[in-house]
mmCIF file of the N, C-alpha and C atoms, coordinates in Angstrom:
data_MODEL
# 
_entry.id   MODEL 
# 
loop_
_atom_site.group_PDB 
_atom_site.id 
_atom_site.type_symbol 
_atom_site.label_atom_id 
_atom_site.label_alt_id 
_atom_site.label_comp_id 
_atom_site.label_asym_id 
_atom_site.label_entity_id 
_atom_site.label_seq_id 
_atom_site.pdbx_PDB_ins_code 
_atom_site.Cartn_x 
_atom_site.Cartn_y 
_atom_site.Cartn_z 
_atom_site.occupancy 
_atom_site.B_iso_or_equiv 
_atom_site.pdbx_formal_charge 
_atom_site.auth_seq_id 
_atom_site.auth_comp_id 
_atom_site.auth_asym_id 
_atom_site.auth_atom_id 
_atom_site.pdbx_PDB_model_num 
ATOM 1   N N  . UNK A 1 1  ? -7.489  17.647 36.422 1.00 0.00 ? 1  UNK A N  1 
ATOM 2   C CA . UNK A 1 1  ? -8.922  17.542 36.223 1.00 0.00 ? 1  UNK A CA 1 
ATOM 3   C C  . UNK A 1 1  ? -9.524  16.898 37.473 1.00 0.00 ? 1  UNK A C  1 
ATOM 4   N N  . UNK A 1 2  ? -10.582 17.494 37.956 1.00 0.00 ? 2  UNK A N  1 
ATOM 5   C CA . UNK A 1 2  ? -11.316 16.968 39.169 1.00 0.00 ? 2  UNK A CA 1 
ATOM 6   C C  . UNK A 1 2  ? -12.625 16.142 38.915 1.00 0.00 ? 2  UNK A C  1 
ATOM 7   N N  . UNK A 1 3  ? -12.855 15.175 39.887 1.00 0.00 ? 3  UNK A N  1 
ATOM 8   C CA . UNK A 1 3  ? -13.655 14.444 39.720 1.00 0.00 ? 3  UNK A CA 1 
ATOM 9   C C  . UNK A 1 3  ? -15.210 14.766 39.093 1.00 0.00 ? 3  UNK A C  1 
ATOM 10  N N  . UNK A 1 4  ? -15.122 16.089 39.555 1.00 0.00 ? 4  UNK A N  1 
ATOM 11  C CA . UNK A 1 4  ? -16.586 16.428 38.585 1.00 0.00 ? 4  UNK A CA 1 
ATOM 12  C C  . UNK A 1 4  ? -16.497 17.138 37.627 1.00 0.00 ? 4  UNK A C  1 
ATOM 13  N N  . UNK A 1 5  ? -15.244 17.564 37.073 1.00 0.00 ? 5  UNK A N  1 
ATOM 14  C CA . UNK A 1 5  ? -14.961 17.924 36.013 1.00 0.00 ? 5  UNK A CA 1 
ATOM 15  C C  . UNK A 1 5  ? -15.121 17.038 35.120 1.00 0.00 ? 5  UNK A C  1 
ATOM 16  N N  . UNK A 1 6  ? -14.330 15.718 35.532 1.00 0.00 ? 6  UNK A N  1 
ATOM 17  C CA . UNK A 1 6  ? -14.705 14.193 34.976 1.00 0.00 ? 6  UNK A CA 1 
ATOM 18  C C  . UNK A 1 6  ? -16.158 13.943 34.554 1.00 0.00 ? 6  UNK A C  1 
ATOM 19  N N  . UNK A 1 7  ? -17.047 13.782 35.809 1.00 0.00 ? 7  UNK A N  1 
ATOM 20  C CA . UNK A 1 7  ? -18.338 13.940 35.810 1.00 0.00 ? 7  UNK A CA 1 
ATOM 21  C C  . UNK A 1 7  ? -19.410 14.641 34.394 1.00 0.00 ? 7  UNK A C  1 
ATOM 22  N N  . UNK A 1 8  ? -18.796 16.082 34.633 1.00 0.00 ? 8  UNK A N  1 
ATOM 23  C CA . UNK A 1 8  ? -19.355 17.198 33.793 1.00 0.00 ? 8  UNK A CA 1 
ATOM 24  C C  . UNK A 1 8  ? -19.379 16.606 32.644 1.00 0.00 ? 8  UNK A C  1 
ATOM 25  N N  . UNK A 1 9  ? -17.979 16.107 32.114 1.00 0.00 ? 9  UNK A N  1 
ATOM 26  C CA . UNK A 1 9  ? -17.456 15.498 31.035 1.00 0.00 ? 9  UNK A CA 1 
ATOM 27  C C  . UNK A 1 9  ? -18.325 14.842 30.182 1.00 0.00 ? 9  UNK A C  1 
ATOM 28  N N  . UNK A 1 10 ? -18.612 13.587 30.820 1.00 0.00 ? 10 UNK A N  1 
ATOM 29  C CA . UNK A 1 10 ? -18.919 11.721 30.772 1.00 0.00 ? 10 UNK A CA 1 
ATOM 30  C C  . UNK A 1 10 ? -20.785 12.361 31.217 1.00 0.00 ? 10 UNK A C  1 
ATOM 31  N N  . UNK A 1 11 ? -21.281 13.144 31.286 1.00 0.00 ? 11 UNK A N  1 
ATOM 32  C CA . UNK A 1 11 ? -22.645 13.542 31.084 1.00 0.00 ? 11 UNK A CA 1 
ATOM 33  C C  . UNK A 1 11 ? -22.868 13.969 30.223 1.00 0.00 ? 11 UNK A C  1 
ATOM 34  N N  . UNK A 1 12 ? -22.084 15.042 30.033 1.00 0.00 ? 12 UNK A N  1 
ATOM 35  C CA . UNK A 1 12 ? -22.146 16.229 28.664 1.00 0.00 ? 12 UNK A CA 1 
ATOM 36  C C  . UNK A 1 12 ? -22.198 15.384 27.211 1.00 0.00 ? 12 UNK A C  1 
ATOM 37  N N  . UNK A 1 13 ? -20.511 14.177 27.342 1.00 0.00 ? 13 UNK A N  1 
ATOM 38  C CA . UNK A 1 13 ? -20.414 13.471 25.883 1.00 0.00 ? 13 UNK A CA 1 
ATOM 39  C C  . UNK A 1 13 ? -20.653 11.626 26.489 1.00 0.00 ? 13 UNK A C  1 
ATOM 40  N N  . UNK A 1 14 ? -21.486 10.944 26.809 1.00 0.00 ? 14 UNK A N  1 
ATOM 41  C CA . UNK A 1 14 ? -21.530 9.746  27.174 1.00 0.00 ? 14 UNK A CA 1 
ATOM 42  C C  . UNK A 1 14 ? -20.722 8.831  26.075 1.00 0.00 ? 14 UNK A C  1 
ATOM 43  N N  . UNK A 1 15 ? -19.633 8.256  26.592 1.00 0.00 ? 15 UNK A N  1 
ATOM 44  C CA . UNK A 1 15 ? -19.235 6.994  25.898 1.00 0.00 ? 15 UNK A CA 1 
ATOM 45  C C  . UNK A 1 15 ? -20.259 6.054  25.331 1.00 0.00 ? 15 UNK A C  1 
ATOM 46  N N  . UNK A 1 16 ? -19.845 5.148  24.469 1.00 0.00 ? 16 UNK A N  1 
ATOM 47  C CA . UNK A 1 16 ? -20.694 4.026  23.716 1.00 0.00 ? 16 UNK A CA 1 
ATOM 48  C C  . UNK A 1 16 ? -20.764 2.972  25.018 1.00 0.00 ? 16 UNK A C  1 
ATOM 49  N N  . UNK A 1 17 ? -21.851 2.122  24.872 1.00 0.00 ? 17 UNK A N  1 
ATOM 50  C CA . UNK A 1 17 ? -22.590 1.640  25.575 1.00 0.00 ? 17 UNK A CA 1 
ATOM 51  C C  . UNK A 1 17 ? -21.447 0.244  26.022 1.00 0.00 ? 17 UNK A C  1 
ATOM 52  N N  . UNK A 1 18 ? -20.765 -0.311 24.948 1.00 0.00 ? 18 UNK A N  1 
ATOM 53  C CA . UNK A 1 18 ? -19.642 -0.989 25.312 1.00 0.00 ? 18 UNK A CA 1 
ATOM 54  C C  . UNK A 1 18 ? -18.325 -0.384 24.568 1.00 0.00 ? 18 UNK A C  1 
ATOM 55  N N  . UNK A 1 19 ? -17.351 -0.637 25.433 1.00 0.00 ? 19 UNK A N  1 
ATOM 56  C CA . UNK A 1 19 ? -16.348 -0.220 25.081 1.00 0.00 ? 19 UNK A CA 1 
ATOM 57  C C  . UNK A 1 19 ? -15.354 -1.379 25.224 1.00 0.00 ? 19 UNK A C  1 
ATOM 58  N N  . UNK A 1 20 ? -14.290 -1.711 23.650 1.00 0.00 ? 20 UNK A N  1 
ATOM 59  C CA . UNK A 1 20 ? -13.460 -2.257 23.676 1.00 0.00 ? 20 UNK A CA 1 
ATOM 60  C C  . UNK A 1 20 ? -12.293 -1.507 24.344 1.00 0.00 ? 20 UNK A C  1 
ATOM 61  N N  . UNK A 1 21 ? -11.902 -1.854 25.409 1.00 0.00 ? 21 UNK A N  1 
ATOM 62  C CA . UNK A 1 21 ? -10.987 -0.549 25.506 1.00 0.00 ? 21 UNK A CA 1 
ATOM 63  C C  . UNK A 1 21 ? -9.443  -1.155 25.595 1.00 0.00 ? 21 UNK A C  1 
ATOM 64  N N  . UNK A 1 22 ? -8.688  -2.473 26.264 1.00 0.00 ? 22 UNK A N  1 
ATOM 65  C CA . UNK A 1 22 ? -7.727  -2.554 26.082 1.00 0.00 ? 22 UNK A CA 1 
ATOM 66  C C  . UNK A 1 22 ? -7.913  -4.212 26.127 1.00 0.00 ? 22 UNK A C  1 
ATOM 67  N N  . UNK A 1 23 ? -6.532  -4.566 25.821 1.00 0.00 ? 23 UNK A N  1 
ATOM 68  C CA . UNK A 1 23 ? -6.803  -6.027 25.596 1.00 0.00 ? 23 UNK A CA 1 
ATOM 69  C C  . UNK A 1 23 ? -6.980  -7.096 26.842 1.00 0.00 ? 23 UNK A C  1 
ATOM 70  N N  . UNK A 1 24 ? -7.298  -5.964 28.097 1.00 0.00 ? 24 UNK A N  1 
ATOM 71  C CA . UNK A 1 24 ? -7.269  -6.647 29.632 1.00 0.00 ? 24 UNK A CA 1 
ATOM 72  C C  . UNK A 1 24 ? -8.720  -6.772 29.962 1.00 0.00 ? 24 UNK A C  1 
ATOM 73  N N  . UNK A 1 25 ? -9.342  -5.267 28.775 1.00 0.00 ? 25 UNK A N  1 
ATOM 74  C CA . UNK A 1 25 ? -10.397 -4.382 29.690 1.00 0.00 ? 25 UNK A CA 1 
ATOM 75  C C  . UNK A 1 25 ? -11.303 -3.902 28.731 1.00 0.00 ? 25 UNK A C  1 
ATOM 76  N N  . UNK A 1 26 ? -12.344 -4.375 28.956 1.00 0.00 ? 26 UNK A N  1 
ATOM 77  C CA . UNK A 1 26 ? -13.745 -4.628 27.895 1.00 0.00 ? 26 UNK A CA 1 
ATOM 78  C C  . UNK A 1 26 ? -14.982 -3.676 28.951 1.00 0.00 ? 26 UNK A C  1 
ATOM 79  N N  . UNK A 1 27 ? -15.404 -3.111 28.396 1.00 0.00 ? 27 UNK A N  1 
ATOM 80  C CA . UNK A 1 27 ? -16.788 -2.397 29.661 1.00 0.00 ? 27 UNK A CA 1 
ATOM 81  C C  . UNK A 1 27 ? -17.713 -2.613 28.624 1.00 0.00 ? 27 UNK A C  1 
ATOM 82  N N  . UNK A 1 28 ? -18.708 -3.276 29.683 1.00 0.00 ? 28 UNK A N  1 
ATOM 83  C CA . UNK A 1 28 ? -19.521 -3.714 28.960 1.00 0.00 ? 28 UNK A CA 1 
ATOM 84  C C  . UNK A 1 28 ? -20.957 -3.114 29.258 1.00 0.00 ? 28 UNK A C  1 
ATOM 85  N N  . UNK A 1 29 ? -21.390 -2.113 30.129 1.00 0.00 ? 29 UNK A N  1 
ATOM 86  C CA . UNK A 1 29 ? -21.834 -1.077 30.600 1.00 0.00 ? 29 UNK A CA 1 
ATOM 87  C C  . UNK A 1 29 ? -21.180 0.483  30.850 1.00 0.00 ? 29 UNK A C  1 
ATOM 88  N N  . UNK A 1 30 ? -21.241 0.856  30.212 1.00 0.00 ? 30 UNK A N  1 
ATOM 89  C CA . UNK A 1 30 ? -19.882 1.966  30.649 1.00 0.00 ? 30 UNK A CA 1 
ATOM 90  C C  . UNK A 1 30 ? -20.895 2.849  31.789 1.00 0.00 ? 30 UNK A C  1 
ATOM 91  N N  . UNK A 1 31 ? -22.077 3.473  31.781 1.00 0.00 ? 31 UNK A N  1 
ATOM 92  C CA . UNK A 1 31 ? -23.069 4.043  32.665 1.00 0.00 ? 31 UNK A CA 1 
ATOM 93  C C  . UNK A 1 31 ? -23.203 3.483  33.948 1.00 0.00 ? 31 UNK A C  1 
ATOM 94  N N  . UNK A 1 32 ? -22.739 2.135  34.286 1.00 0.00 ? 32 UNK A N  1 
ATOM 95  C CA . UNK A 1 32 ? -22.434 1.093  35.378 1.00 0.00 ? 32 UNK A CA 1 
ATOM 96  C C  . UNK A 1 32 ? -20.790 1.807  35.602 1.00 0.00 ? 32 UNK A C  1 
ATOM 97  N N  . UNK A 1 33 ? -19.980 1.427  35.020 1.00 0.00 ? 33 UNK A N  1 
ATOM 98  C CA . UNK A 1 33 ? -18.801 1.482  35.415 1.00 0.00 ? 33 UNK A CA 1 
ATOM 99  C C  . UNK A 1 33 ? -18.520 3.167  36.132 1.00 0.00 ? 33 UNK A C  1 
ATOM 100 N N  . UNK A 1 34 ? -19.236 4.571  34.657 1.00 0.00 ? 34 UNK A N  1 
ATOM 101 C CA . UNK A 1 34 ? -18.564 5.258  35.646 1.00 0.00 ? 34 UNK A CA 1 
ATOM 102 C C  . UNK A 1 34 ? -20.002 5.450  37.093 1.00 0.00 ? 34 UNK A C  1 
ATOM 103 N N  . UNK A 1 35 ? -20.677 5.056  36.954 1.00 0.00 ? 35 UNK A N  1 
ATOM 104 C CA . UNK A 1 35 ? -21.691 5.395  38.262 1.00 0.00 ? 35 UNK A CA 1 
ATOM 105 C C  . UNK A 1 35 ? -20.167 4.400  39.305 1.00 0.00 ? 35 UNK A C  1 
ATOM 106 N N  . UNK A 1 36 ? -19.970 3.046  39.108 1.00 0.00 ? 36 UNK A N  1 
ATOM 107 C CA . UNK A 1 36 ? -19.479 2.682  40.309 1.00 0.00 ? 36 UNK A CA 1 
ATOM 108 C C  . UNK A 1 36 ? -18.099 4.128  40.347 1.00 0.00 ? 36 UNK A C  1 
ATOM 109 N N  . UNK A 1 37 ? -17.552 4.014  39.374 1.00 0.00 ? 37 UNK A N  1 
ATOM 110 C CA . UNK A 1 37 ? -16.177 4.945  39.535 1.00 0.00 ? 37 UNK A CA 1 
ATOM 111 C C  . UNK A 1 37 ? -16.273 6.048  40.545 1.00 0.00 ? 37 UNK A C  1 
ATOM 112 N N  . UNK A 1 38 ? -17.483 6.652  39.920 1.00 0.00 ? 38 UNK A N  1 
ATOM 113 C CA . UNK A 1 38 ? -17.932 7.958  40.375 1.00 0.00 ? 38 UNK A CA 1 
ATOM 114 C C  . UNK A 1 38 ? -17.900 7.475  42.155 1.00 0.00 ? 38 UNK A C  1 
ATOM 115 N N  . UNK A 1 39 ? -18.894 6.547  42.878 1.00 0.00 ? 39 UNK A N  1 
ATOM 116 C CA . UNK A 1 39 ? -19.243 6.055  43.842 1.00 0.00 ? 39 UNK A CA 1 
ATOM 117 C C  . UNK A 1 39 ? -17.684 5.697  44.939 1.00 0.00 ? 39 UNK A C  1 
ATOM 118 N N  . UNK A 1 40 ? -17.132 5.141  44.500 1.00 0.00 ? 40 UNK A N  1 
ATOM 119 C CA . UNK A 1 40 ? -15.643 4.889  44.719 1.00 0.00 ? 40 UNK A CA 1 
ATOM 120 C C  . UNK A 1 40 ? -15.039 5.641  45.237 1.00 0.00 ? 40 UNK A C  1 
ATOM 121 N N  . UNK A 1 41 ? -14.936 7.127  44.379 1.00 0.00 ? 41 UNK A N  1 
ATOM 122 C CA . UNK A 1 41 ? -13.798 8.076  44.310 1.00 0.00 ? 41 UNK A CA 1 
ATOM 123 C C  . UNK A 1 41 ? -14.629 8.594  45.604 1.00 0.00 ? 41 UNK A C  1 
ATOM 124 N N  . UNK A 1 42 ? -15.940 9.288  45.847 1.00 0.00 ? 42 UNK A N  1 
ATOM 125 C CA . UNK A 1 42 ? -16.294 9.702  46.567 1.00 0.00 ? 42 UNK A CA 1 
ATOM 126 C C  . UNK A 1 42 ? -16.225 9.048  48.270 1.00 0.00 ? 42 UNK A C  1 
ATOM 127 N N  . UNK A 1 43 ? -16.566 7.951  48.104 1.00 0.00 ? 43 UNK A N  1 
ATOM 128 C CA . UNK A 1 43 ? -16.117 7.177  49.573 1.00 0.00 ? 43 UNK A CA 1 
ATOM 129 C C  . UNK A 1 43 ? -14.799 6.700  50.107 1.00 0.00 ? 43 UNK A C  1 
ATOM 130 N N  . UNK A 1 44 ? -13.654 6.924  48.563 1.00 0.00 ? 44 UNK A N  1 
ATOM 131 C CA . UNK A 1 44 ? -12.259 6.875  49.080 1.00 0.00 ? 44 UNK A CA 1 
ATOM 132 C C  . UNK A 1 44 ? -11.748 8.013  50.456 1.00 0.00 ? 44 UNK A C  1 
ATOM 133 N N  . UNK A 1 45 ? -10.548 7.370  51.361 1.00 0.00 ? 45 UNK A N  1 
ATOM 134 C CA . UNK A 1 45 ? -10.226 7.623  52.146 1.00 0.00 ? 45 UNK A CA 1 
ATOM 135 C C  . UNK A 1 45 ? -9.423  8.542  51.953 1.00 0.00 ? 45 UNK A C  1 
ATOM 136 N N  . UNK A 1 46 ? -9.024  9.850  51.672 1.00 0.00 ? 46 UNK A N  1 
ATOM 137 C CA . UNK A 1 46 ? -7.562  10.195 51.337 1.00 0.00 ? 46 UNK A CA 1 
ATOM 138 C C  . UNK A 1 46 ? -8.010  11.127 49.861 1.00 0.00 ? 46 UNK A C  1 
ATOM 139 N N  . UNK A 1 47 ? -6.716  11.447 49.600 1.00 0.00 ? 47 UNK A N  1 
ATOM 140 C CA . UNK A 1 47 ? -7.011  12.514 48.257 1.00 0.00 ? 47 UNK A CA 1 
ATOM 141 C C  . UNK A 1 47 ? -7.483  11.700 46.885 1.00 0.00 ? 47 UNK A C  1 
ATOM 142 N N  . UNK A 1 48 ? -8.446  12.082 46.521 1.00 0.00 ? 48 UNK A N  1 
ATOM 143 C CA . UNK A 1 48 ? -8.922  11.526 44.918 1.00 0.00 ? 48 UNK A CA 1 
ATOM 144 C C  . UNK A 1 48 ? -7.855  11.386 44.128 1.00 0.00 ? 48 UNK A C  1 
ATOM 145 N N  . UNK A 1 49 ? -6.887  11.886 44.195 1.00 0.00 ? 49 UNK A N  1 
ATOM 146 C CA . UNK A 1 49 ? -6.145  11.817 43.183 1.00 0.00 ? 49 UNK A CA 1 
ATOM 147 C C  . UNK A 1 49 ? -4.688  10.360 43.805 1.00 0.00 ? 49 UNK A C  1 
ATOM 148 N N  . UNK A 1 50 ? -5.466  9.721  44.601 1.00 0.00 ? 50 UNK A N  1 
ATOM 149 C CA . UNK A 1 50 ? -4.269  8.961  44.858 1.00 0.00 ? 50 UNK A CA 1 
ATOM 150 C C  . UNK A 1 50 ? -5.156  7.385  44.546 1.00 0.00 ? 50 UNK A C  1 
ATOM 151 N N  . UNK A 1 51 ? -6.843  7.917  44.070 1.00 0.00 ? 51 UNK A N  1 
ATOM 152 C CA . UNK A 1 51 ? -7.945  6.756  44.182 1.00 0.00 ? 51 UNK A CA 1 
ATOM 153 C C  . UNK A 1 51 ? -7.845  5.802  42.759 1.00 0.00 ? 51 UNK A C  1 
ATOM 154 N N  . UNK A 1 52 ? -7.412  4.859  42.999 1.00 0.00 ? 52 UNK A N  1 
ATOM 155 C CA . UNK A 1 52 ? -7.356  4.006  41.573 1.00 0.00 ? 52 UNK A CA 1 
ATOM 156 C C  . UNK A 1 52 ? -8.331  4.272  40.652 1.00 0.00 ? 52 UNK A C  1 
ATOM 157 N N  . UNK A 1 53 ? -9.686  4.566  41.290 1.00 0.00 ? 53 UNK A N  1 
ATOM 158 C CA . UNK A 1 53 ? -10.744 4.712  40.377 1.00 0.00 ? 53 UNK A CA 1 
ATOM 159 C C  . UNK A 1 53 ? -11.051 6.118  39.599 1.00 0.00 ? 53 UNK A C  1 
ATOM 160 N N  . UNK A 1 54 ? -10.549 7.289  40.159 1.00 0.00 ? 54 UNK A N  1 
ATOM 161 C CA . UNK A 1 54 ? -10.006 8.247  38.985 1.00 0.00 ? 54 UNK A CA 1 
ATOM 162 C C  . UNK A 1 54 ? -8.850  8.069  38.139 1.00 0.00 ? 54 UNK A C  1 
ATOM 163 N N  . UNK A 1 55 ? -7.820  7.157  38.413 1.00 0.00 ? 55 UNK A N  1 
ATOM 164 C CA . UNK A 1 55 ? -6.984  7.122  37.529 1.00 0.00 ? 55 UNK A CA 1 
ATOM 165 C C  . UNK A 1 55 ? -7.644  6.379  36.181 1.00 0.00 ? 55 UNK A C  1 
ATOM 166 N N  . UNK A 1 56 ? -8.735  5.554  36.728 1.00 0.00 ? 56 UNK A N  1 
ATOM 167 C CA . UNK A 1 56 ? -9.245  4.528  35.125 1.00 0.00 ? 56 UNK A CA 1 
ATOM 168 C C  . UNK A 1 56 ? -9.924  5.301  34.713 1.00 0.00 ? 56 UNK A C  1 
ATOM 169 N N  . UNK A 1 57 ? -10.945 6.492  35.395 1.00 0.00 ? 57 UNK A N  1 
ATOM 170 C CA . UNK A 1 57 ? -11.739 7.960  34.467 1.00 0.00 ? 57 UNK A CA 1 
ATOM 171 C C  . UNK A 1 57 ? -10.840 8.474  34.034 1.00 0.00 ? 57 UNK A C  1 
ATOM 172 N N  . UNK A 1 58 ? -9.639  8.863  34.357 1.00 0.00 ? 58 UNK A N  1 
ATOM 173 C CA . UNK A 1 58 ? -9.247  9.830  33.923 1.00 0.00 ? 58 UNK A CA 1 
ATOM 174 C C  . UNK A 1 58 ? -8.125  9.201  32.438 1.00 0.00 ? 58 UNK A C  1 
ATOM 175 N N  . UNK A 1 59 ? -7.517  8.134  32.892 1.00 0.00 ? 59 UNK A N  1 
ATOM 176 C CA . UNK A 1 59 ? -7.321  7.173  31.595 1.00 0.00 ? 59 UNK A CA 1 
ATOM 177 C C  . UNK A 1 59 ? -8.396  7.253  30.819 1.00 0.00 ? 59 UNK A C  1 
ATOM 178 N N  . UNK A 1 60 ? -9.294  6.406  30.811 1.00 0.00 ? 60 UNK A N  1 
ATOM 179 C CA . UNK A 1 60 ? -10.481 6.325  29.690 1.00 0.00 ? 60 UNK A CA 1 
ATOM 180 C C  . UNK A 1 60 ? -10.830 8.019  29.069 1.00 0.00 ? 60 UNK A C  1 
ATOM 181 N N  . UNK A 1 61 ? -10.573 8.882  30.075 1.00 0.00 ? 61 UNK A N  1 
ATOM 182 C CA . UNK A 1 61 ? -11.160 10.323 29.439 1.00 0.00 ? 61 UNK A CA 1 
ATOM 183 C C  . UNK A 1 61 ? -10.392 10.818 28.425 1.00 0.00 ? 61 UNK A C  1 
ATOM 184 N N  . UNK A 1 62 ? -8.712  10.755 29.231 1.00 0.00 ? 62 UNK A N  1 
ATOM 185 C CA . UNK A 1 62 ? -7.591  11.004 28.051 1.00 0.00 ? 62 UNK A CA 1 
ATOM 186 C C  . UNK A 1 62 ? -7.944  10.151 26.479 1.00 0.00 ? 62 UNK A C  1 
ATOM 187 N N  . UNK A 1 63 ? -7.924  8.983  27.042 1.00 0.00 ? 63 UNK A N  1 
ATOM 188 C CA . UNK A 1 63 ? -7.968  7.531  25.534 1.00 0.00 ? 63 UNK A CA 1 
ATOM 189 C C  . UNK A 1 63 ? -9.271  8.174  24.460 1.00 0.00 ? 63 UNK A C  1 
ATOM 190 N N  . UNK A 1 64 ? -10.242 8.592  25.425 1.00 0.00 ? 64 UNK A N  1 
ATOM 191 C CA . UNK A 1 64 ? -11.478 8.607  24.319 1.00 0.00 ? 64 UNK A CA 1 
ATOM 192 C C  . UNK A 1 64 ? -11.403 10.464 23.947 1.00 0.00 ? 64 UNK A C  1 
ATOM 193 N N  . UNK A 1 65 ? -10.533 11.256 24.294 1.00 0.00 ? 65 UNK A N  1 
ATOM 194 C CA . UNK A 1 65 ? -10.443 12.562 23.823 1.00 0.00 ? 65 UNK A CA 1 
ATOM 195 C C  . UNK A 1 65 ? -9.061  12.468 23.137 1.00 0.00 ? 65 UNK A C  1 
ATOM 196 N N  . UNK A 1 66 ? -8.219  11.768 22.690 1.00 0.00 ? 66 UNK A N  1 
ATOM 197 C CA . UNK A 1 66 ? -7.286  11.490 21.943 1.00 0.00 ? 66 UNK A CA 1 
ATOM 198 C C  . UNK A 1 66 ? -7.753  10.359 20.862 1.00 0.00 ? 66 UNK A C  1 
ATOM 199 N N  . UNK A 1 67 ? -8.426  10.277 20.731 1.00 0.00 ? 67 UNK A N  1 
ATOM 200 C CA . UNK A 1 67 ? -9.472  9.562  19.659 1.00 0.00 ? 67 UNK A CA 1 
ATOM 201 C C  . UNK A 1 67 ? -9.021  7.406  19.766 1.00 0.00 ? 67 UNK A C  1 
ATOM 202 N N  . UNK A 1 68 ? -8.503  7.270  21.019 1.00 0.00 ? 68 UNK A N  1 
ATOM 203 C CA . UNK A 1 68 ? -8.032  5.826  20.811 1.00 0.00 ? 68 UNK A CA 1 
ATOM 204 C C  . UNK A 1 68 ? -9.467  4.801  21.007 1.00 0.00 ? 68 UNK A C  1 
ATOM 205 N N  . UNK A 1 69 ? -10.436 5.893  21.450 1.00 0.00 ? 69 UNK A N  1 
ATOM 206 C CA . UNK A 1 69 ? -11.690 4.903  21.560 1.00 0.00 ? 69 UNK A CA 1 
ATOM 207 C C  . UNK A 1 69 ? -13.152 6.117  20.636 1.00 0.00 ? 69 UNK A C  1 
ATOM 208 N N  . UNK A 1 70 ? -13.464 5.208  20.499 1.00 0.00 ? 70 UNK A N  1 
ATOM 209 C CA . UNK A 1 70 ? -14.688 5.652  19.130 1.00 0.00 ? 70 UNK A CA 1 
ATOM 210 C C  . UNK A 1 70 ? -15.765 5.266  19.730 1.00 0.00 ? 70 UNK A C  1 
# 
């Protein structure tokens, strides 16, 4: 999945406004988080897919389309 596939995604179905998501990792803006994510991946150096910050979209995308977040 590519970053604006991601994108397409997280526009189309917006997450809840906070998300409990693991016991490390609380978002407490999620519209903040993926705008920075989004911002990140794009100014990373190197292939997106090596950018920490698609791995936490693309985590959170898996978690909340496997129903672990509501």
């Amino acid at each position: 999945m590519t970053p604006q596939q991601l994108r397409e995604y997280f526009d189309s179905n917006p997450p809840p406004f906070e998300i409990d998501w693991k016991p490390h990792a609380k978002i407490i803006n999620s519209k903040r988080f993926l705008d920075n994510a989004f911002l990140c991946i794009s100014i990373f150096k190197g292939p997106y897919e090596k950018c920490p910050d698609y791995w936490h979209l693309l985590e959170l995308y898996n978690d909340i389309t496997q129903g672990k977040i509501k």
